[in-house]
C-alpha positions in Angstrom: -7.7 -52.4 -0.7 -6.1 -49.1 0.1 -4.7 -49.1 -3.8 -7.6 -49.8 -4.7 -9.5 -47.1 -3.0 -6.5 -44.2 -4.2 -6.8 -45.4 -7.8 -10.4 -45.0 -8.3 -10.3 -41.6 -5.9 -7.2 -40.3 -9.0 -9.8 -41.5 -11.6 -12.7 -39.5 -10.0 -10.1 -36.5 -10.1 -9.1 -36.7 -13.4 -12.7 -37.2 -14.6 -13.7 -34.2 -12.3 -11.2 -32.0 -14.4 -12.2 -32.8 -17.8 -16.1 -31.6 -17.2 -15.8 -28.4 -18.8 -14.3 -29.8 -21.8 -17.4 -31.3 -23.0 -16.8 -34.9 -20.9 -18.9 -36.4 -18.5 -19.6 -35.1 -15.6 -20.2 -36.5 -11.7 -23.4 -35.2 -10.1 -24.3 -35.2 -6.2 -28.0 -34.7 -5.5 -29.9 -34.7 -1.9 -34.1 -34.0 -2.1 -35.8 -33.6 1.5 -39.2 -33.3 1.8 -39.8 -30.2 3.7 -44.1 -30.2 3.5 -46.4 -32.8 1.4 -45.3 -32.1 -2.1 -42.4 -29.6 -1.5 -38.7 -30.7 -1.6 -35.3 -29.1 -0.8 -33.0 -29.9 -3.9 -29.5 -30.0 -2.8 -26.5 -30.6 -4.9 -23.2 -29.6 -5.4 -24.2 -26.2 -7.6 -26.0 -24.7 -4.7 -30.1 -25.5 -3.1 -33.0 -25.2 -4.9 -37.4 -25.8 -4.0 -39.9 -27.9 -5.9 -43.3 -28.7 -5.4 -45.6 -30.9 -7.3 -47.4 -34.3 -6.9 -45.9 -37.6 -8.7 -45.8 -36.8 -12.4 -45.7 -32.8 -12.5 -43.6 -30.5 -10.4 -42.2 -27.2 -10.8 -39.1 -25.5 -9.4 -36.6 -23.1 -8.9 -32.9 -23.9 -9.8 -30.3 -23.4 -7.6 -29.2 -21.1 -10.4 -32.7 -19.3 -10.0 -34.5 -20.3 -13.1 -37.8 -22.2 -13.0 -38.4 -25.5 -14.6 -41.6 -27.7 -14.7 -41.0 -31.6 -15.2 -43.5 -34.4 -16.0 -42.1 -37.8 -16.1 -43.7 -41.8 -15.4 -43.4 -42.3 -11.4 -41.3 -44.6 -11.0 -39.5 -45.3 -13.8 -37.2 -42.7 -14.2 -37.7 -41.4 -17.1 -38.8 -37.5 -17.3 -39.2 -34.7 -19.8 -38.0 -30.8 -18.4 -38.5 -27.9 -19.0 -36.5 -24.9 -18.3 -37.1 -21.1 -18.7 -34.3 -19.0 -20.2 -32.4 -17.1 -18.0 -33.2 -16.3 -14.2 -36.7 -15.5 -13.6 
């Protein structure tokens, strides 16, 4: 088991190091609801805030630009928006 555990922990390191050549990519995302409607986005490029009902938010980055999304609850599927540039 322990093999196994150090193979696929060499794999996720080689992946990791192939992202900015145009590969895939691993993701980490955390969302807390801090008020009815308003989550804390937290992943590995930083924090950012949304707010919206099911359907429609809008947000701010953790890069600082705004976005709005509208998507089919439950179902994963979403269209997004995203201004140029910080706002």
């Amino acid at each position: 088991m322990k093999q196994v555990i150090a193979f696929l922990w060499g794999c996720l390191v080689l992946l990791g190091n192939g992202c900015d050549e145009g590969h895939g990519h691993w993701s980490y995302q955390k969302r807390v609801t801090i008020a009815p409607g308003v989550r804390l986005n937290v992943g590995k490029s930083g924090v950012g805030v949304s707010a919206g009902v099911p359907g429609a938010r809008v947000g701010v980055d953790s890069n600082g630009r705004t976005y709005s999304s509208m998507g089919l609850p439950g179902s994963g599927v979403r269209y997004v928006e995203r201004q140029r540039g910080k706002s």
